[in-house]
TORGUTI-467097 format. One line per field, with one value per atom (N, C-alpha, C): residue number from 1; z, y negated, x negated. Coordinates in pm, whole numbers. Example, Ala and Ser with C-alpha at 12.3 -4.5 7.8 and 13.67 -1.06 7.14 Angstrom:
vonu <- c(1	1	1	2	2	2)
zz <- c(780	780	780	708	714	787)
yy <- c(569	450	330	225	106	-3)
xx <- c(-1319	-1230	-1320	-1285	-1367	-1290)
//
This chain:
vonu <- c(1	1	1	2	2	2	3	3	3	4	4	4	5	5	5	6	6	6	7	7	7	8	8	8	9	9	9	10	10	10	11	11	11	12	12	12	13	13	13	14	14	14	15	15	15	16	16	16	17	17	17	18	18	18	19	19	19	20	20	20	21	21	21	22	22	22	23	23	23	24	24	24	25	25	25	26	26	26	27	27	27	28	28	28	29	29	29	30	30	30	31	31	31	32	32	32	33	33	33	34	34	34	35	35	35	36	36	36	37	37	37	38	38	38	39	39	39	40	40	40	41	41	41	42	42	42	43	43	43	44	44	44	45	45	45	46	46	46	47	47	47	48	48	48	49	49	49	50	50	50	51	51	51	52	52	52	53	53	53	54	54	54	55	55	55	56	56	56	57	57	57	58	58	58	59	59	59	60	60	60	61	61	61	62	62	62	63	63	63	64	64	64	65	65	65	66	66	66	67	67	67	68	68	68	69	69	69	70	70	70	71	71	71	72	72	72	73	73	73	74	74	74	75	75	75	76	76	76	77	77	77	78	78	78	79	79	79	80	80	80	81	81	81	82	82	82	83	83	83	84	84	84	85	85	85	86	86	86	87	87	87	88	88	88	89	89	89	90	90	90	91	91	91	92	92	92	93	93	93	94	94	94	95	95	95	96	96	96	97	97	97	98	98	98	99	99	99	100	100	100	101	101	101	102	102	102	103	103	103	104	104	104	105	105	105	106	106	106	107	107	107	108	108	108	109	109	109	110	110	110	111	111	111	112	112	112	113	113	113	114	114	114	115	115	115	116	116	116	117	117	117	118	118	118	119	119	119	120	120	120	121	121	121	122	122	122	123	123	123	124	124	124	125	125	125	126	126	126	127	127	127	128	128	128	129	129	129	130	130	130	131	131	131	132	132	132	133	133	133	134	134	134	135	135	135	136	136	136	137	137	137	138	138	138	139	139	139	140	140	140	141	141	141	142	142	142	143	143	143	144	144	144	145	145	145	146	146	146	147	147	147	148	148	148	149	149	149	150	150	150	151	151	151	152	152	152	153	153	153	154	154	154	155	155	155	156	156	156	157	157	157	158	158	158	159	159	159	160	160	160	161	161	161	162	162	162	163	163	163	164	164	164	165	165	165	166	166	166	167	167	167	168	168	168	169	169	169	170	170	170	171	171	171	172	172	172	173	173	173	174	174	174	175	175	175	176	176	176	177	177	177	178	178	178	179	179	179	180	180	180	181	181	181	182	182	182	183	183	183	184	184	184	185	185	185	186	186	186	187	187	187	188	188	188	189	189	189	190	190	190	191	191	191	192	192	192	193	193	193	194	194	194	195	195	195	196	196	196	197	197	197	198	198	198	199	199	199	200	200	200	201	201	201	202	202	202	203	203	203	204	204	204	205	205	205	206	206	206	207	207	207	208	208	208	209	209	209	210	210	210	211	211	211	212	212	212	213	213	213	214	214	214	215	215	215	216	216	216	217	217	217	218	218	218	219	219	219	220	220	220	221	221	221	222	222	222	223	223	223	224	224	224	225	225	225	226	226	226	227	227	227	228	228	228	229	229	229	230	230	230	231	231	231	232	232	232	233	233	233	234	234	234	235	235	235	236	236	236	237	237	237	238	238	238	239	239	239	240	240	240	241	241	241	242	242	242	243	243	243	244	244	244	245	245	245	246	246	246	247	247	247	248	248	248	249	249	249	250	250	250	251	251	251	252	252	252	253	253	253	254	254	254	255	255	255	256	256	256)
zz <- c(-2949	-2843	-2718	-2609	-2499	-2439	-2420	-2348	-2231	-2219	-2108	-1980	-1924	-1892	-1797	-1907	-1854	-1882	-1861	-1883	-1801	-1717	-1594	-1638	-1741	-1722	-1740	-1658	-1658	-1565	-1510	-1405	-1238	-1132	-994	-933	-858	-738	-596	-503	-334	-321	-187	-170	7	55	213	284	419	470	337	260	203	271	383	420	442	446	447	400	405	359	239	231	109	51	120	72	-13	67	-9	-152	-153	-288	-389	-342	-418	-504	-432	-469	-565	-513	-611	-675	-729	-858	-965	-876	-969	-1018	-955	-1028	-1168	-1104	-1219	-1396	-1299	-1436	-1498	-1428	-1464	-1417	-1295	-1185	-1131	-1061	-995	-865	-713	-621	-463	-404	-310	-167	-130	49	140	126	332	399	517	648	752	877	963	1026	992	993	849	876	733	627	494	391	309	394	284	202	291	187	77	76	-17	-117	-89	-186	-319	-215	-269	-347	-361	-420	-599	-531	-643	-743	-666	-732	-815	-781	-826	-970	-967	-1121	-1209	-1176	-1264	-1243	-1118	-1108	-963	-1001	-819	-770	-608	-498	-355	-330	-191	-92	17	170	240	277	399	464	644	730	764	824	811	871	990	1071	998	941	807	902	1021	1045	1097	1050	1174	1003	1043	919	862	974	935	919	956	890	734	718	567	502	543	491	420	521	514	423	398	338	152	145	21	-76	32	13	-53	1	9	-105	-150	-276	-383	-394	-506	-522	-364	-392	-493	-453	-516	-626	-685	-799	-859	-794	-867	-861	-841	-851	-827	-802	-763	-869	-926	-1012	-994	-909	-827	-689	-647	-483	-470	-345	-305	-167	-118	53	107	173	194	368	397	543	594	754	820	921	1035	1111	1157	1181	1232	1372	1413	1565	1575	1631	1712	1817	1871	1964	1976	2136	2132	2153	2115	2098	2266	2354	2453	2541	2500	2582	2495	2379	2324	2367	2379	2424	2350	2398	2298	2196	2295	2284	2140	2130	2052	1952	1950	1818	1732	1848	1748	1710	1793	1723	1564	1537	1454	1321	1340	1240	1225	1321	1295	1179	1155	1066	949	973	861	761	889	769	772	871	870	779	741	641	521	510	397	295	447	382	365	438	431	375	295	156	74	61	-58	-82	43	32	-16	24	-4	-169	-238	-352	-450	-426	-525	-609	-524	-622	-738	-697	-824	-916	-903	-1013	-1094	-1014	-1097	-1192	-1135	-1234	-1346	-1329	-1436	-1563	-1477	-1561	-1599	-1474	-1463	-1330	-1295	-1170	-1148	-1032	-969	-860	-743	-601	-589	-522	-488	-354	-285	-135	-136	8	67	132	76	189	202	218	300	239	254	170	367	411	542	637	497	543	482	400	365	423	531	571	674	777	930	1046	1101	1192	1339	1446	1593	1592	1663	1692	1629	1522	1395	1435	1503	1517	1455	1521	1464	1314	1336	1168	1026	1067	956	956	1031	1038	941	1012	901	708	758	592	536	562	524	464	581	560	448	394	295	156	148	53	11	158	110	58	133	91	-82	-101	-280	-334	-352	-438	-423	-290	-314	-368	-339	-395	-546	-617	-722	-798	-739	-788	-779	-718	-710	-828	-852	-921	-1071	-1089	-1247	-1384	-1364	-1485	-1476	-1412	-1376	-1429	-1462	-1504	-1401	-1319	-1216	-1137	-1126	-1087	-975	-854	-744	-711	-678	-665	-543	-453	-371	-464	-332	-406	-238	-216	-111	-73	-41	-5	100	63	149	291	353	467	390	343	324	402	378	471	413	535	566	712	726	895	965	906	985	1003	914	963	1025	1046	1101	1300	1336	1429	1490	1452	1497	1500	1523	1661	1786	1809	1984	2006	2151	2173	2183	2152	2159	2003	1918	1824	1682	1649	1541	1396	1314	1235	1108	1068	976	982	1124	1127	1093	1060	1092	937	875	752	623	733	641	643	735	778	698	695	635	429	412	286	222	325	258	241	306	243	69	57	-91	-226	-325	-414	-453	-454	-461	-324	-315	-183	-135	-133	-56	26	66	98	43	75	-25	15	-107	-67	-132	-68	-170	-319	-345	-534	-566	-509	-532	-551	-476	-475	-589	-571	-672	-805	-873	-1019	-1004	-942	-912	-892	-815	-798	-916	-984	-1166	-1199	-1223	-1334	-1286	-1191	-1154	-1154	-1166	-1154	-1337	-1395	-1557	-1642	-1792	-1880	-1885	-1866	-1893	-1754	-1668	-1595	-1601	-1701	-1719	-1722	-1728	-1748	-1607	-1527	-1405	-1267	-1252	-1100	-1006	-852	-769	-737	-746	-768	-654	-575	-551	-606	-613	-656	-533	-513	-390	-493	-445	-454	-351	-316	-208	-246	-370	-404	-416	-396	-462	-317	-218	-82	-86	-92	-92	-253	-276	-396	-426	-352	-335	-433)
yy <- c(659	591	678	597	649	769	885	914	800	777	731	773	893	998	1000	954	955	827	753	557	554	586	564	644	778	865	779	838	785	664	662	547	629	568	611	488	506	502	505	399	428	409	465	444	493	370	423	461	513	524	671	726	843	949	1018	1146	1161	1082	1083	927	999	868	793	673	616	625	642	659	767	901	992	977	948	924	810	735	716	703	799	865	962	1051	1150	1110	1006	952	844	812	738	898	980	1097	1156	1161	1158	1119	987	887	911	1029	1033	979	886	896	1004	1009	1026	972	1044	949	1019	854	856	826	912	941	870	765	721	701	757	761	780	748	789	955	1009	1139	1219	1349	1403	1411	1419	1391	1541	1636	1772	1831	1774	1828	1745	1562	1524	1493	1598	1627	1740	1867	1918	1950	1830	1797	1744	1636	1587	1692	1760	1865	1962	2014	2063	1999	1891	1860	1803	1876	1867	1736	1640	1495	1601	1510	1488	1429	1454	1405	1425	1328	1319	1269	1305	1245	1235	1100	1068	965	1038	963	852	754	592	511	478	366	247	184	73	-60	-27	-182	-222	-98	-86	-149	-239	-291	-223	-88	-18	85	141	220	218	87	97	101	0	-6	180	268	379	467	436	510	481	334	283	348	372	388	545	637	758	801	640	661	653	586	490	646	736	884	970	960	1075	1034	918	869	765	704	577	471	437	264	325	210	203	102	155	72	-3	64	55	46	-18	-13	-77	61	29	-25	-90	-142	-101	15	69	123	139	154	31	105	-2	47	37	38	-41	70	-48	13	-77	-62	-179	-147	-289	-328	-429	-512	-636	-662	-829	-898	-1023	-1123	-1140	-1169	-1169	-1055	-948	-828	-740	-834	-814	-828	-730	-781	-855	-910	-923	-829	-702	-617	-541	-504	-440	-592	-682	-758	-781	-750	-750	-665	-507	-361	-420	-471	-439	-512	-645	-732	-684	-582	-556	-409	-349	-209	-262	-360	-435	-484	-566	-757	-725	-712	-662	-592	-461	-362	-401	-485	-558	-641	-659	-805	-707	-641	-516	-450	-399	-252	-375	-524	-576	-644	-688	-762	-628	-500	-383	-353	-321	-288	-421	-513	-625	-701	-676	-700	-595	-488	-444	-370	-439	-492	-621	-701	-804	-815	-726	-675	-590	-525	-467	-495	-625	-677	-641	-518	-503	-398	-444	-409	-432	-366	-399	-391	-398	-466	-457	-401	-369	-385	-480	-463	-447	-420	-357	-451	-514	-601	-539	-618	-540	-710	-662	-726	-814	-751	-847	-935	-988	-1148	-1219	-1217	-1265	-1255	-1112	-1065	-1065	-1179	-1119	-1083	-989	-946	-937	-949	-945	-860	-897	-765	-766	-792	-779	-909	-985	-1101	-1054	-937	-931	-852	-771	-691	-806	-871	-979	-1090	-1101	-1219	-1199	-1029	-887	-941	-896	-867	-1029	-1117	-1255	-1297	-1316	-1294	-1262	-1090	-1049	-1100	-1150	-1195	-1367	-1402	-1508	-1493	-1397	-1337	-1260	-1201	-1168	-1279	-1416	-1498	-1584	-1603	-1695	-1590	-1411	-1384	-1355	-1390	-1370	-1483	-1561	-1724	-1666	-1611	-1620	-1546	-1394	-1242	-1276	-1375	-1361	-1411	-1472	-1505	-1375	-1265	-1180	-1053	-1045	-940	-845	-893	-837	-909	-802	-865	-801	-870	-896	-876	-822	-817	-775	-719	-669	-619	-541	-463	-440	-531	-555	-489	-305	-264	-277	-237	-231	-131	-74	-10	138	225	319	475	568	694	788	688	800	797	879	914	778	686	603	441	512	443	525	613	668	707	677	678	573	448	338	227	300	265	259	149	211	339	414	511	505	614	616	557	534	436	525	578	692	572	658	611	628	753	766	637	615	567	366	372	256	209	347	307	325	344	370	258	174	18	-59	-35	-144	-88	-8	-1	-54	-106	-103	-277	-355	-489	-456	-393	-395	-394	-402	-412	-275	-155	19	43	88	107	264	319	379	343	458	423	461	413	393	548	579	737	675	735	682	712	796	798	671	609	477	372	354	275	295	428	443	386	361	324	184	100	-29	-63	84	41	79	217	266	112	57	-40	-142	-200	-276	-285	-78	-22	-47	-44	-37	-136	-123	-237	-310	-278	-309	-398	-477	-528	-610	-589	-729	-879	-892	-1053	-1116	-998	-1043	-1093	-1147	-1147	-1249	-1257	-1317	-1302	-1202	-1186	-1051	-1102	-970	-937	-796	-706	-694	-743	-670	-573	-451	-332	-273	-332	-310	-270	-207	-182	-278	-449	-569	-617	-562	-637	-784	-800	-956	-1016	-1017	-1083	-1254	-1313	-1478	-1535)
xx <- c(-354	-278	-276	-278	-329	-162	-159	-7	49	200	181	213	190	217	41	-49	-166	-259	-183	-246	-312	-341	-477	-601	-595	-683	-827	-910	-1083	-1024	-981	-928	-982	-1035	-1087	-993	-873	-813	-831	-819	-867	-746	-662	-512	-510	-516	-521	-411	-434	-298	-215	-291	-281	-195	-232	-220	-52	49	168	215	343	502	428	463	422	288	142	34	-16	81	67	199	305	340	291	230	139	42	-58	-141	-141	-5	15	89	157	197	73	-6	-157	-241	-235	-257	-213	-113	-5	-36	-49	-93	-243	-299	-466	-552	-531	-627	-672	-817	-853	-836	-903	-849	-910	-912	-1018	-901	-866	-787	-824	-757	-836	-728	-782	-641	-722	-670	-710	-738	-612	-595	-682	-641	-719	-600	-627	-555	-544	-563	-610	-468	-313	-234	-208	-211	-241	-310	-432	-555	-534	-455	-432	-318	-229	-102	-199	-245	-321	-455	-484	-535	-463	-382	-256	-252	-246	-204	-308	-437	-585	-668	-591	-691	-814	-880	-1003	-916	-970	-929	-1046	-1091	-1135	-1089	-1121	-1045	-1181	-1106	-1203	-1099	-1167	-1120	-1185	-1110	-1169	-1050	-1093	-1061	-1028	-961	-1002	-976	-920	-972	-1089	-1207	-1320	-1384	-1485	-1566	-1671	-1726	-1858	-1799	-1687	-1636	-1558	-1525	-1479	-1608	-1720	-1838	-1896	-1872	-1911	-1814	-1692	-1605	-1625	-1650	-1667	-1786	-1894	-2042	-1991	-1892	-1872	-1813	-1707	-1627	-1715	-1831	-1944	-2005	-2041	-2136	-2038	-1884	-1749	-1763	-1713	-1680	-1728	-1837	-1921	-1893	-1735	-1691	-1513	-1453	-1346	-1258	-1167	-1112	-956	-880	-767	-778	-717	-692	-579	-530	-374	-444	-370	-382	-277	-284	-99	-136	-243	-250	-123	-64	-38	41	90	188	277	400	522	593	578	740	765	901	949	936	947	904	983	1066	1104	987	983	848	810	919	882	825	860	790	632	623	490	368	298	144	69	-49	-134	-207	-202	-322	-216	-84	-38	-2	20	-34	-139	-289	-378	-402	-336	-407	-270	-179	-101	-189	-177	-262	-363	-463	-600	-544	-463	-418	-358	-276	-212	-223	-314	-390	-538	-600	-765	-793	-690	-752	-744	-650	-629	-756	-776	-936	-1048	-1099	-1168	-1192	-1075	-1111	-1124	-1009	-1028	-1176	-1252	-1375	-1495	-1462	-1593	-1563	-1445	-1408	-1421	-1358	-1351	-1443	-1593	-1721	-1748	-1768	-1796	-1635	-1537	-1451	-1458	-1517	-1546	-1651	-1743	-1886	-1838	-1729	-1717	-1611	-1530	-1412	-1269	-1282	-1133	-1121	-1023	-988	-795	-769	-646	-672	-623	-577	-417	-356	-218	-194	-133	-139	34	27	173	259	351	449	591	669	806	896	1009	1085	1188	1148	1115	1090	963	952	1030	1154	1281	1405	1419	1546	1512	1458	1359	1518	1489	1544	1477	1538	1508	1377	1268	1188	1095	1053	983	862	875	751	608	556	397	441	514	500	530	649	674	547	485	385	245	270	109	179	259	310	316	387	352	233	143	-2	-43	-35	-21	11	85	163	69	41	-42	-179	-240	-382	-362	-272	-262	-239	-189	-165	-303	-367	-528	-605	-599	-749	-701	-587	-564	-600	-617	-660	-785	-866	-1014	-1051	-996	-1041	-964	-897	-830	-919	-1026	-1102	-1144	-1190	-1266	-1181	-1072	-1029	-1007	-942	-863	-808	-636	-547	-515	-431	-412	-283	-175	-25	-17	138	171	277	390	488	550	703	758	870	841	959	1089	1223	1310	1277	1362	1350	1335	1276	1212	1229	1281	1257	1118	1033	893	875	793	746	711	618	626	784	904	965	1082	1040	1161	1120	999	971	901	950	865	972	1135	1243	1267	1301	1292	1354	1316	1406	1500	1599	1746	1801	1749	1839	1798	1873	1874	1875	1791	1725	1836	1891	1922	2100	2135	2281	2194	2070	2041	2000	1973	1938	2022	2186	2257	2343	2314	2403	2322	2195	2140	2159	2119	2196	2316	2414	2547	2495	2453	2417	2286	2271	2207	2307	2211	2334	2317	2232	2249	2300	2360	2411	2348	2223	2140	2019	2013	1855	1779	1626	1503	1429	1393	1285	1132	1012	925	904	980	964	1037	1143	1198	1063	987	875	758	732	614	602	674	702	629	647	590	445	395	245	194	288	206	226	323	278	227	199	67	-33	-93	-196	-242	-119	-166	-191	-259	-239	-160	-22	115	122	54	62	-56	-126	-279	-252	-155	-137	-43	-11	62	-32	-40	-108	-90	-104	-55	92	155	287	334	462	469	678	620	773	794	989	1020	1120	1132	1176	1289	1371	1416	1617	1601	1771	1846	1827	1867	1921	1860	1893	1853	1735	1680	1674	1817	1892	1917	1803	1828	1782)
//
């Protein structure tokens, strides 16, 4: 019997948006589990390489534009040279700020949907063939518990993540005879770098994430080890029969 401690081992992992906040706990919790694992971020990923090294998995980094199509093209090609095939994929790239709808550009809606939702279709369209060739696979994309609780400001980010949520339940209809499954995993408001600086100015983060806590039914806030547990078991056996589905995770805020 397999440990479960190490249910992934002989398992190869891609997990974008890696090099910090949720990508990197991620990563280094699919490690954990005996993945191996393939870094993509824009930035370089070398301390979360060497986190995951640390505890006897591989780890490569590569940087990669992921909403650029020849650049994922090139990153995938890079994972197939590292590790041969890809058996997991998180879709966790993405960015957030706020914005009123009326003072939104175009140009910062489509850079958002193009990091969001683009990368989304992108790693999942380069990875998802040869999971299906091989008869098992996962797919994990990233939503926010958000497109349930929408608040002022949020127009393009809740619209990315929606999206989301619709794109995992059709390509899960497509990839399930195929032995691979398709989920998301819809966190609450989260303390990582990219949410703690993607407030407007002036509006302190921690007095904001401590108001919004008190409507949950845990009355804290979310760290990413709160999250991780969700993508292990999506990532695992113990999740083969689930798909099209997403977990919101969010301390029992979006309790409807």
């Amino acid at each position: 019997m397999t440990n479960p401690a190490q249910r992934l081992a002989g398992k190869v992992a891609v997990v974008s948006g890696a090099a910090v906040g949720l990508g990197q706990a991620f990563a280094e919790r699919l490690a954990r589990d005996g993945a191996d694992v393939l870094l993509v971020d824009l930035n370089e990923a070398s301390e979360t390489a060497a986190r995951i090294e640390a505890l006897g998995r591989r780890a490569v980094s590569v940087r990669c534009d992921v909403s650029d199509p020849t650049a994922v093209e090139a990153m995938a090609q890079q994972c197939r040279s590292a590790f041969g095939r890809c058996d997991i994929l998180v879709n966790n790239a993405g960015i957030y700020f706020m914005a009123p709808f009326e003072t939104l550009s175009f140009a910062d809606w489509k850079r958002l949907l193009a990091t969001n939702l683009d990368s989304t279709f992108l790693l999942s369209k380069a990875f998802a063939p040869g999971m299906k060739e091989r008869g098992w696979g996962r797919i994990i994309n990233l939503a926010t518990n958000s497109i349930g609780l929408i608040a002022a400001g949020m127009t393009h980010y809740v619209t990315s993540k929606a999206a989301i949520v619709g794109f995992t339940r059709a390509l899960a209809t497509e990839l399930g005879e195929h032995g691979v499954t398709v989920n998301a995993v819809a966190p609450g408001p989260t303390r990582t770098h990219g949410t703690t600086t993607g407030l407007p100015p002036g509006v302190s983060f921690d007095e904001v994430f401590s108001a919004l806590a008190q409507q949950q039914a845990i009355k804290r806030g979310a760290e990413p080890s709160d999250i991780v547990g969700a993508v292990s078991f999506l990532a695992s056996d113990d999740a083969a029969f689930m798909t099209g589905q997403t977990l919101v995770v969010d301390g029992g805020w979006w309790r409807v």
